[in-house]
C-alpha positions in Angstrom: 48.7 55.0 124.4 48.6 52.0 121.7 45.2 49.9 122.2 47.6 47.0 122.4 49.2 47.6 125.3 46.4 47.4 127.4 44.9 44.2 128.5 41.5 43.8 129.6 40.4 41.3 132.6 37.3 40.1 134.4 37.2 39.3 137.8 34.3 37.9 139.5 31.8 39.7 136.5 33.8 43.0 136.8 36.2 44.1 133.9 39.8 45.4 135.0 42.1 47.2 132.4 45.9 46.5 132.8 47.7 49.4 130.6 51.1 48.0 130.4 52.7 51.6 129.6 51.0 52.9 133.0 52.5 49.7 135.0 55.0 51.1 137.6 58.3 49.6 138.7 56.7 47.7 141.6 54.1 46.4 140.0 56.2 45.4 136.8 58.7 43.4 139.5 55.6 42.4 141.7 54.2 40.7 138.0 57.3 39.1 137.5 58.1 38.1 140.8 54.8 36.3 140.5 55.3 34.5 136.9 59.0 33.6 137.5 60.0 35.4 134.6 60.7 38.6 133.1 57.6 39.9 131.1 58.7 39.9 128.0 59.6 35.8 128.4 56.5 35.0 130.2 53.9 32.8 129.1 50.7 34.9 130.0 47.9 32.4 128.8 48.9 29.7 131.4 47.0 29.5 135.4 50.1 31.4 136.6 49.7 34.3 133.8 46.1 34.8 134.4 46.1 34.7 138.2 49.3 37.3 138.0 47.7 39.5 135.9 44.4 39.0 137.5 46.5 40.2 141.2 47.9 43.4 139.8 45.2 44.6 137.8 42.5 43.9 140.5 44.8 45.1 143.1 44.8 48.3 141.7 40.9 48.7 142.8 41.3 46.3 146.0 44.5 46.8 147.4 43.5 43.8 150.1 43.2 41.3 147.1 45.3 38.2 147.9 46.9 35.9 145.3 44.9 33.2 147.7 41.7 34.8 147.2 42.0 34.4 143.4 43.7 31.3 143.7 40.6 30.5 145.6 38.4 31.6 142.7 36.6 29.0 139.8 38.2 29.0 136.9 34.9 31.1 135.3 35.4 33.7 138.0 38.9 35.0 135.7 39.1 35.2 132.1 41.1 37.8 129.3 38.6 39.8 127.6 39.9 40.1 123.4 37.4 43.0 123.6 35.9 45.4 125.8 31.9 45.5 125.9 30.2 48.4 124.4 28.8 50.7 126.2 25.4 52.2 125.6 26.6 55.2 124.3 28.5 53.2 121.5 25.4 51.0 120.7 23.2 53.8 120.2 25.9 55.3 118.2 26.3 52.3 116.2 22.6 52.5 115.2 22.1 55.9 114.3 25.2 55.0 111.9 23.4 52.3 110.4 19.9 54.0 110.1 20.7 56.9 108.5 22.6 55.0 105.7 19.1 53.6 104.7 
């Protein structure tokens, strides 16, 4: 799976991952049903990106999530994550690296 292909979104404090390889059929024509567009031609850092890719990745989880419930959200509430937040594991990791190089 290339790292690009997956997108990473939080909703209300809780990261989603969106692996565009792993999208199926009706959720690729669900997406572009919702941005008026084909993927590849769509504008995904506008309100109607976010909130589209917001819908399918959180309906994944929720399969009751409405487009009017995240409409209904603050704009704070949804937001594209460049990376994704490091986990314990990777912290610890990260400093037993760094120590044992002194």
């Amino acid at each position: 799976m290339a790292q690009d292909s997956v997108l990473r979104i939080k909703v209300q404090g809780e990261v989603h991952e969106l692996d565009f390889d792993q999208l199926t059929w009706g959720e690729l024509a669900e997406l572009e049903d919702l941005l008026g567009s084909s993927l590849e031609d769509a504008n995904l850092a506008t309100a109607k990106g976010v909130l589209a890719l917001a819908f399918v990745a959180v309906k994944r989880a929720q399969p009751a999530v409405t487009m009017e419930s995240l409409r209904a959200l603050p704009m704070g509430e949804i937001e594209l994550v460049e990376e994704p937040d490091p986990t314990p594991a990777d912290v610890v990791g990260e400093e037993e690296v760094s120590g044992s190089q002194s």
